[in-house]
DSSP file (Angstrom, degrees, kcal/mol; ACC not computed):
  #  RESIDUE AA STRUCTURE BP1 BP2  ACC     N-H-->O    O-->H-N    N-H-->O    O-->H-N    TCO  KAPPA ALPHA  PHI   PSI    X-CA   Y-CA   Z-CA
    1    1 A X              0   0    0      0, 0.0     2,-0.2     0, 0.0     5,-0.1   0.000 360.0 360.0 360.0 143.5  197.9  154.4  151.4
    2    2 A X    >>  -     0   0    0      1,-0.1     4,-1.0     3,-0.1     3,-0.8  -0.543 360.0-119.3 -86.8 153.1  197.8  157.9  151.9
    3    3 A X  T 34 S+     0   0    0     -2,-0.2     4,-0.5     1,-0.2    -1,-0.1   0.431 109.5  44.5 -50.1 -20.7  198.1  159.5  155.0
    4    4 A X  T 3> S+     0   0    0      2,-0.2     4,-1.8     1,-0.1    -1,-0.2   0.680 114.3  55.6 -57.0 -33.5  194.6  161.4  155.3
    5    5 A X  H <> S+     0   0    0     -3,-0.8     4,-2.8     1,-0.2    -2,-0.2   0.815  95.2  66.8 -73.1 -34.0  193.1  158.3  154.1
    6    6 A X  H  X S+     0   0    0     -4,-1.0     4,-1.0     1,-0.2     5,-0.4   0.936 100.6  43.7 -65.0 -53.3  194.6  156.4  156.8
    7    7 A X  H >> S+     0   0    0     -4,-0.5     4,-2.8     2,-0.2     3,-0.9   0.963 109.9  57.3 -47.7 -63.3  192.7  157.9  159.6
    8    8 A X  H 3X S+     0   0    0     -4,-1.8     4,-2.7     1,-0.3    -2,-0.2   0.949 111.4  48.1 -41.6 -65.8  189.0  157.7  157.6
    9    9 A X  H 3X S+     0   0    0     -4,-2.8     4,-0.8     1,-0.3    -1,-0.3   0.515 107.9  46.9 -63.2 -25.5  189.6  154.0  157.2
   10   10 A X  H <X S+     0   0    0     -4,-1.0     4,-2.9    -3,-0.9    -1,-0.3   0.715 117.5  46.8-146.2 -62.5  190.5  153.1  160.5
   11   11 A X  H  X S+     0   0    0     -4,-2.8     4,-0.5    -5,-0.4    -2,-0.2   0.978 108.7  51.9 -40.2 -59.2  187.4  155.2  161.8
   12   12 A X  H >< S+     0   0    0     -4,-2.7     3,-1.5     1,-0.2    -2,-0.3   0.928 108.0  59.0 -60.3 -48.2  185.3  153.7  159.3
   13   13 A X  H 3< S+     0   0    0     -4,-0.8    -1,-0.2     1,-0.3    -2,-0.2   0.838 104.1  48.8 -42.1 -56.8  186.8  150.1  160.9
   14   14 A X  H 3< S+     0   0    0     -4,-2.9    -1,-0.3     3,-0.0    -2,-0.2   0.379  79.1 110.2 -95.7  25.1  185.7  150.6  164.4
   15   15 A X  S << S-     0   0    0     -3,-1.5     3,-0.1    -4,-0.5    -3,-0.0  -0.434  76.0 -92.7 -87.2-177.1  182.2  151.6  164.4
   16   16 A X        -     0   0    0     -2,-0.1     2,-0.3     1,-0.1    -1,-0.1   0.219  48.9-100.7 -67.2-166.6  179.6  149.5  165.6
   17   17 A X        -     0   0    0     -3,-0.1    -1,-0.1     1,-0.0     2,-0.1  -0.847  48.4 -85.3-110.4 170.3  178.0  147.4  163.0
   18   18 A X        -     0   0    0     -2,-0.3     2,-0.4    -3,-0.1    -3,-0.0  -0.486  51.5-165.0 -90.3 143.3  174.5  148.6  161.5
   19   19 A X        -     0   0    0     -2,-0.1    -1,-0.1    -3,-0.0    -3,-0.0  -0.957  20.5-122.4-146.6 144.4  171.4  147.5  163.6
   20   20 A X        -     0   0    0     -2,-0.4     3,-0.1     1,-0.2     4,-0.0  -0.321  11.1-145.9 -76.2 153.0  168.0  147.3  163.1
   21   21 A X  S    S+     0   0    0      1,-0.2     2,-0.3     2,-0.0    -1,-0.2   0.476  87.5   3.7 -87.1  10.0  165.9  149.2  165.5
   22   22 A X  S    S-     0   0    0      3,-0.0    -1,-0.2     0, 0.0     3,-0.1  -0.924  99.8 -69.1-169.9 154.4  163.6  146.6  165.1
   23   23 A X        -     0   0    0     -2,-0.3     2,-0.1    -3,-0.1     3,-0.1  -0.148  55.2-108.9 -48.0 136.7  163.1  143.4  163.6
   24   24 A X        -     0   0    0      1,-0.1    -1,-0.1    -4,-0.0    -4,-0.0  -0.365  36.4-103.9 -69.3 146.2  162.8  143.5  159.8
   25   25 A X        +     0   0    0     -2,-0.1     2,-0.2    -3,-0.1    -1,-0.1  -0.415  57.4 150.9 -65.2 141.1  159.3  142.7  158.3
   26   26 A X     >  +     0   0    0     -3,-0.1     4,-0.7     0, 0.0     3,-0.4  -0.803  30.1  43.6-148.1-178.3  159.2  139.1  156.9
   27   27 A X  H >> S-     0   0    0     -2,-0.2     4,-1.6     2,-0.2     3,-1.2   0.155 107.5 -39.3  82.7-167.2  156.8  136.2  156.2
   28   28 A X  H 3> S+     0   0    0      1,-0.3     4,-0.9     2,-0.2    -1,-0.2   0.489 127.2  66.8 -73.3   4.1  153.3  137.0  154.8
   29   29 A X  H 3> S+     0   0    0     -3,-0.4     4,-2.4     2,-0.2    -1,-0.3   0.828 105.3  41.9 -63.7 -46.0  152.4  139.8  156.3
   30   30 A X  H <X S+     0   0    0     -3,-1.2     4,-1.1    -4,-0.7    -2,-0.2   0.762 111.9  56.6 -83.9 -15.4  155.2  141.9  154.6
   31   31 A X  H  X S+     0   0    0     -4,-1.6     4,-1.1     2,-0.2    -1,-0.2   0.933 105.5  49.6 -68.6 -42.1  154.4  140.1  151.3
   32   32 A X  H  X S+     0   0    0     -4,-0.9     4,-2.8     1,-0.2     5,-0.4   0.927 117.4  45.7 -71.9 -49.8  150.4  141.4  151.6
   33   33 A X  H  X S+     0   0    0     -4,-2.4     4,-0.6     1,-0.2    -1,-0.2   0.869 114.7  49.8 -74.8 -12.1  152.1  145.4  152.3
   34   34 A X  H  X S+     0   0    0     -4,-1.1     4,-1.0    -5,-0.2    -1,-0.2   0.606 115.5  36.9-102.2  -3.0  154.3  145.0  149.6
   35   35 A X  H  X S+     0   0    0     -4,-1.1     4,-1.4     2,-0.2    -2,-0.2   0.793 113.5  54.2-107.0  -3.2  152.0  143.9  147.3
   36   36 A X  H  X S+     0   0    0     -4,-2.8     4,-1.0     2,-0.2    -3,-0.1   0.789 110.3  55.5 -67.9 -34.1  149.0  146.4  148.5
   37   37 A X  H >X S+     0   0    0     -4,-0.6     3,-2.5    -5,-0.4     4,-0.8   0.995 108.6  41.6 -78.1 -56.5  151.8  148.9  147.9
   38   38 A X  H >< S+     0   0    0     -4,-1.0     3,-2.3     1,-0.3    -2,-0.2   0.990 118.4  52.1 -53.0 -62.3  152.4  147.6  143.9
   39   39 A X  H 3< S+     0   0    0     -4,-1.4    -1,-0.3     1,-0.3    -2,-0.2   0.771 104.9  52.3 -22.6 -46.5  148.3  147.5  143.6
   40   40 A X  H << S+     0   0    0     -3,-2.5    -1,-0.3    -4,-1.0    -2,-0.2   0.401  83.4 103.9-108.1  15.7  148.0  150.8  144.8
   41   41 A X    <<  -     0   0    0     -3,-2.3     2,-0.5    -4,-0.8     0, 0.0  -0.431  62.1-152.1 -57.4 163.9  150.6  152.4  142.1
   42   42 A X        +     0   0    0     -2,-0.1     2,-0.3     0, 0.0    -2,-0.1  -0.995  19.4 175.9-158.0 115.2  148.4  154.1  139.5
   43   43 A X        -     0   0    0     -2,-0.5     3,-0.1     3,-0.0    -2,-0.0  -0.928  31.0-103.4-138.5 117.6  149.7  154.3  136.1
   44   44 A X        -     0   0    0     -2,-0.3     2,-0.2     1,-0.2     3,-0.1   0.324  40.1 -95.5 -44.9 157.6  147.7  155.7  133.0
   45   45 A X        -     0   0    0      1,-0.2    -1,-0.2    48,-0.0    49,-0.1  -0.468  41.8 -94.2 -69.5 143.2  146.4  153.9  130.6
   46   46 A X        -     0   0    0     -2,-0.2     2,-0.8    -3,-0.1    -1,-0.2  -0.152  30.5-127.6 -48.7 152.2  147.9  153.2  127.6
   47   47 A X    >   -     0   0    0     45,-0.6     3,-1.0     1,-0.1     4,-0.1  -0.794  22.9-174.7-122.6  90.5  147.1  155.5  124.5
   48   48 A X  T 3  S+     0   0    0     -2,-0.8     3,-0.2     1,-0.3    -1,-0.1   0.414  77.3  54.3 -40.2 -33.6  146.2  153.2  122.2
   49   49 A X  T 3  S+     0   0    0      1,-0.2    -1,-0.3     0, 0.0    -2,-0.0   0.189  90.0  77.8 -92.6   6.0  145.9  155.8  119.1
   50   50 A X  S <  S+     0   0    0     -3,-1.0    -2,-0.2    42,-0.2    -1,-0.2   0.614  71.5 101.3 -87.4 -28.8  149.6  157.0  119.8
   51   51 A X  S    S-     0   0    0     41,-0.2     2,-0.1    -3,-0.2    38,-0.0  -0.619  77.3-132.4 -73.6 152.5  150.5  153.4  117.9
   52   52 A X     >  -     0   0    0     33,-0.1     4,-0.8    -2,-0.1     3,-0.2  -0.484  27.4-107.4 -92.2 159.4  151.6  154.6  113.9
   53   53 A X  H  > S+     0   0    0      1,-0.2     4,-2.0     2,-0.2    -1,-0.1   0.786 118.6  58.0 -64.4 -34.3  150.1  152.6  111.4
   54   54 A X  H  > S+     0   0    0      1,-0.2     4,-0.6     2,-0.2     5,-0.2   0.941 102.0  52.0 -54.4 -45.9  153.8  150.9  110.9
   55   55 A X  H  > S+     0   0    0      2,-0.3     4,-1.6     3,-0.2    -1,-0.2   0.744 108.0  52.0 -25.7 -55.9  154.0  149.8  114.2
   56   56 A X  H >X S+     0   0    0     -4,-0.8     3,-2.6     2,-0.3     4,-1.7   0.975 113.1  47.8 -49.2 -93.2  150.6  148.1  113.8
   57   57 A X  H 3X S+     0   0    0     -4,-2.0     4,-3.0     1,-0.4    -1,-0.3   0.443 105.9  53.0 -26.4 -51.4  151.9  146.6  111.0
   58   58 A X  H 3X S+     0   0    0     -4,-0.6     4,-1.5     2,-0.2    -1,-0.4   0.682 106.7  55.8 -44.7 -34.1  155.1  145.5  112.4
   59   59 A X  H <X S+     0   0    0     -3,-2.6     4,-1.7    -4,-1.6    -2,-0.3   0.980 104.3  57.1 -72.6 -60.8  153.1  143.9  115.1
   60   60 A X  H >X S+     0   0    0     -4,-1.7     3,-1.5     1,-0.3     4,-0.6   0.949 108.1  44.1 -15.7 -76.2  151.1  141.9  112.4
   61   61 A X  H ><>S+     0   0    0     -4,-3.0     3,-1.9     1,-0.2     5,-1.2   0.927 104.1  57.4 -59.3 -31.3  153.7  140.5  111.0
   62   62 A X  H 3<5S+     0   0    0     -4,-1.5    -1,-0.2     1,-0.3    -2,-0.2   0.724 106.2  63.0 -82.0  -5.9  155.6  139.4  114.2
   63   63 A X  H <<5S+     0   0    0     -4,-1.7    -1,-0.3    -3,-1.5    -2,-0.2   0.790  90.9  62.0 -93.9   1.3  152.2  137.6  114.9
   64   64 A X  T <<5S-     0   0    0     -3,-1.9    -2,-0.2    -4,-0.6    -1,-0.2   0.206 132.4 -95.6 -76.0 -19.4  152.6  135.6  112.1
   65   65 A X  T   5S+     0   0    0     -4,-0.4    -3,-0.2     1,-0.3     2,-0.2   0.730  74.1 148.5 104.8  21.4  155.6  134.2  113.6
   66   66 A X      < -     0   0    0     -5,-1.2    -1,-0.3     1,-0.1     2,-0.1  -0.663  41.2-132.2 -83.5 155.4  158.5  136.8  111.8
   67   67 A X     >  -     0   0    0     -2,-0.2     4,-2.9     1,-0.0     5,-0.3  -0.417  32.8 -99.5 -75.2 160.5  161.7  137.8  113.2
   68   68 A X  H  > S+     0   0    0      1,-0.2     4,-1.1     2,-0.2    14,-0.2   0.797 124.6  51.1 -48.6 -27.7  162.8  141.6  113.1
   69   69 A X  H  > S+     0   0    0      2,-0.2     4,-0.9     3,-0.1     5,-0.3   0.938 109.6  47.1-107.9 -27.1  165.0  141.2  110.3
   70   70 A X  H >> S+     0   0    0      2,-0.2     4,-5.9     3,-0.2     3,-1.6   0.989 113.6  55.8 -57.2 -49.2  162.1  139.3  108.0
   71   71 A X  H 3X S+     0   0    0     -4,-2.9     4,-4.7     1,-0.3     5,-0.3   0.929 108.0  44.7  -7.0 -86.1  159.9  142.2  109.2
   72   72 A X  H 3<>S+     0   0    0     -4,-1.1     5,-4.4    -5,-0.3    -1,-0.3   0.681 111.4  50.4 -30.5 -47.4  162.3  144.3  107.9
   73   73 A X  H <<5S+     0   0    0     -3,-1.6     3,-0.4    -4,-0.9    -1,-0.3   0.680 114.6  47.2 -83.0 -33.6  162.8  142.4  104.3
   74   74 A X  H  <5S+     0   0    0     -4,-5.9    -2,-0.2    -5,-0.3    -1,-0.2   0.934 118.4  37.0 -84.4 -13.7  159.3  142.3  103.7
   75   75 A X  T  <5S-     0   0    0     -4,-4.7    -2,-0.2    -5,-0.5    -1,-0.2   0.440 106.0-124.6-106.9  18.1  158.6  145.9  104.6
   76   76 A X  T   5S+     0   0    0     -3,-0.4     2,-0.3    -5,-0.3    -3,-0.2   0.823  74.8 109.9  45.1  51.9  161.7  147.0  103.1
   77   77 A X  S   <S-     0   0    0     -5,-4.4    -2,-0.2    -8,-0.1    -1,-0.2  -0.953  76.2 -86.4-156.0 143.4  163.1  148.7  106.1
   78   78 A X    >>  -     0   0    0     -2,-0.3     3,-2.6     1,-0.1     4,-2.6  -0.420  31.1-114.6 -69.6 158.4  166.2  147.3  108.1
   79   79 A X  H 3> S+     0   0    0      1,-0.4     4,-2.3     2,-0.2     5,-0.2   0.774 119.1  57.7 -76.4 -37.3  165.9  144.8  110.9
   80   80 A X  H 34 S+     0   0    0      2,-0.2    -1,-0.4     3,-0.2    -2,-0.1   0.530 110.3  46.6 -96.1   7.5  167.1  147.4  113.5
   81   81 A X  H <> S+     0   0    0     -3,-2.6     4,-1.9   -13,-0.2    -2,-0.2   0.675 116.8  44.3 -85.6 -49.1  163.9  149.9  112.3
   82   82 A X  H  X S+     0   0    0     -4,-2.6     4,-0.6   -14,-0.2    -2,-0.2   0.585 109.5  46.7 -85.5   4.2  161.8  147.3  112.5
   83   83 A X  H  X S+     0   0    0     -4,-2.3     4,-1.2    -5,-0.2    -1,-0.2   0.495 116.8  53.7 -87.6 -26.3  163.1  145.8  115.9
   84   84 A X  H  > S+     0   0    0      2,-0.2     4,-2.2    -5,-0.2     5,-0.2   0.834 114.5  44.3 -83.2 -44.6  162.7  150.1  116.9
   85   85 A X  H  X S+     0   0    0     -4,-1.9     4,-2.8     1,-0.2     5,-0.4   0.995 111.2  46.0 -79.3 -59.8  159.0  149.8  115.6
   86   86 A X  H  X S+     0   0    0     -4,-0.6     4,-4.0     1,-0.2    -1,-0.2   0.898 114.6  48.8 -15.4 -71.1  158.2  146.8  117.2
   87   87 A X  H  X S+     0   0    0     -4,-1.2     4,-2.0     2,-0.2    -2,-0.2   0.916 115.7  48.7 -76.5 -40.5  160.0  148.3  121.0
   88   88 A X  H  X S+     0   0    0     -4,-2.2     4,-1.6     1,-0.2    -2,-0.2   0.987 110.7  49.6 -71.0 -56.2  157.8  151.9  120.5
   89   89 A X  H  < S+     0   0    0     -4,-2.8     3,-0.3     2,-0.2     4,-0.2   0.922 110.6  50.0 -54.8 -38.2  154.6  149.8  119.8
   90   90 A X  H ><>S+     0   0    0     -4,-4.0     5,-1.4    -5,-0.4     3,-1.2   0.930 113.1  46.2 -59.3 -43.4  155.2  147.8  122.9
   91   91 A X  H 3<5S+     0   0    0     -4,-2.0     3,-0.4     3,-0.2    -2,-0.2   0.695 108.8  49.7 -77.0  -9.4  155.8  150.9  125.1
   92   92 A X  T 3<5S+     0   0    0     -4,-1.6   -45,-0.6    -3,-0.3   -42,-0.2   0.115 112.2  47.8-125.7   2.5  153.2  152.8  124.2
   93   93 A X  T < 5S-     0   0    0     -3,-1.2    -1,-0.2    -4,-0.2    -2,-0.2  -0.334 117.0-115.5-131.3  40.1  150.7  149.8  124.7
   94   94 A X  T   5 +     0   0    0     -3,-0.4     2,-0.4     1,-0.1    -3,-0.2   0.814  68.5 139.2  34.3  89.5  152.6  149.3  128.2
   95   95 A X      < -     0   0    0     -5,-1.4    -1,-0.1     1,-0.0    -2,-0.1  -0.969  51.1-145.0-148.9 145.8  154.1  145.8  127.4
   96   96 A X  S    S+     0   0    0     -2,-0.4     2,-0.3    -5,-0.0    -5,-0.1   0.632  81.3  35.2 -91.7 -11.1  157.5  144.7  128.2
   97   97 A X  S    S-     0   0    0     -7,-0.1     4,-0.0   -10,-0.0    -1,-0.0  -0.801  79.6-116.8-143.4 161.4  158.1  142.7  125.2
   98   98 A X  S  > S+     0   0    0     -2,-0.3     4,-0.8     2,-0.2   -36,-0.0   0.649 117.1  51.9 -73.0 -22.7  157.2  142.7  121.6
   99   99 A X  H  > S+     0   0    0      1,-0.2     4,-0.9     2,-0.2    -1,-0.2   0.634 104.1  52.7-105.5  17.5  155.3  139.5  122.2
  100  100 A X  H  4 S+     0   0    0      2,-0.2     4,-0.5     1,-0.1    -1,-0.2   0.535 108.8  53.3 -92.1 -10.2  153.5  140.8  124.9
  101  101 A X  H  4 S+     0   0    0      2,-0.2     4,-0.2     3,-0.1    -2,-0.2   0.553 101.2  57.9 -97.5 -10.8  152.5  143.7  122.5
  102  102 A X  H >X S+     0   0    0     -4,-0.8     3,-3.4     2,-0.1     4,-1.2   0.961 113.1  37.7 -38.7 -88.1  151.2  141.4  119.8
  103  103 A X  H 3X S+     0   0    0     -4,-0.9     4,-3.3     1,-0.3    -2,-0.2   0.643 117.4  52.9 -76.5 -11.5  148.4  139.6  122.2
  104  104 A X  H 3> S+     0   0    0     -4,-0.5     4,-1.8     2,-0.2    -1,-0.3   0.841 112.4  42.4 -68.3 -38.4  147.9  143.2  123.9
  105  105 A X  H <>>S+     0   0    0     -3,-3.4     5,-5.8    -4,-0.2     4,-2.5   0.916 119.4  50.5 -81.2 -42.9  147.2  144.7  120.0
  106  106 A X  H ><5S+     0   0    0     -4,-1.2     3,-0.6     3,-0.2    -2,-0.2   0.916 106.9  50.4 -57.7 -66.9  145.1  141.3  119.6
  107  107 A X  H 3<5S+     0   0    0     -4,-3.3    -1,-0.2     1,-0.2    -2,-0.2   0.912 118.3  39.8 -38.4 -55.5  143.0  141.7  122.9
  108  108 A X  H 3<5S-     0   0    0     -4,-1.8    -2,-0.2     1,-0.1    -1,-0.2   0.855 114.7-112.7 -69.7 -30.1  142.0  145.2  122.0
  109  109 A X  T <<5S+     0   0    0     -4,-2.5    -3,-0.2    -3,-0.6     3,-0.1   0.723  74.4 135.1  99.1  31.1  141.5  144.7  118.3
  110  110 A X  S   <S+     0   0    0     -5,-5.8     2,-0.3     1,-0.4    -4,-0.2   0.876  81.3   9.3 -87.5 -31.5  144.2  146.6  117.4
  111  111 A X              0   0    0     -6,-0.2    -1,-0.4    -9,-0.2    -2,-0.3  -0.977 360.0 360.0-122.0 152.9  145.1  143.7  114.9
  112  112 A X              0   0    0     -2,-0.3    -1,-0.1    -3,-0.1    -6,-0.0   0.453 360.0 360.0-133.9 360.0  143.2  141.2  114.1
């Protein structure tokens, strides 16, 4: 080891160990503040007219029960465009998934 190094580590060795200055929140009280905290994040609404008519379209089909790469063979576009159209239409209707962006497009009436 090198000799500078030697000192740091050795320092680093004897200090105290880290300690709370108070007991850490637990049980359901710290469950009710951490979820009042998620509750009170505030995030815009989705902009519903920001999905492209392909997208749309991609979403159709994948409610139909296609994969990305049939997508792709029926719309004549490759599996990794239509797996791209598919992940834009999901973000842009706040969804985490493609099939959460299908019943999202469904609820609103974006496809029917």
């Amino acid at each position: 080891m090198h000799a500078g190094l030697r000192g740091r580590v050795a320092a680093i060795r004897r200090r105290a160990p880290f300690r709370f200055a108070s007991r850490p929140p637990a049980g359901p009280a710290f469950a009710l503040q951490v979820g009042a905290g998620l509750l009170a994040c505030e995030s815009p609404p989705p902009d519903y007219s920001a999905v492209t008519a392909r997208e749309l379209e991609c979403l159709r089909w994948t409610a139909e029960g296609k994969t990305a790469w049939e997508v792709g063979r029926i719309l004549g576009i490759s599996a990794q465009t239509a797996a791209r159209h598919l992940n834009n239409a999901a973000r842009k209707l706040g969804c985490v998934s493609k099939h959460q962006a299908v019943v999202k497009a469904l609820r609103t009436k974006l496809i029917a």
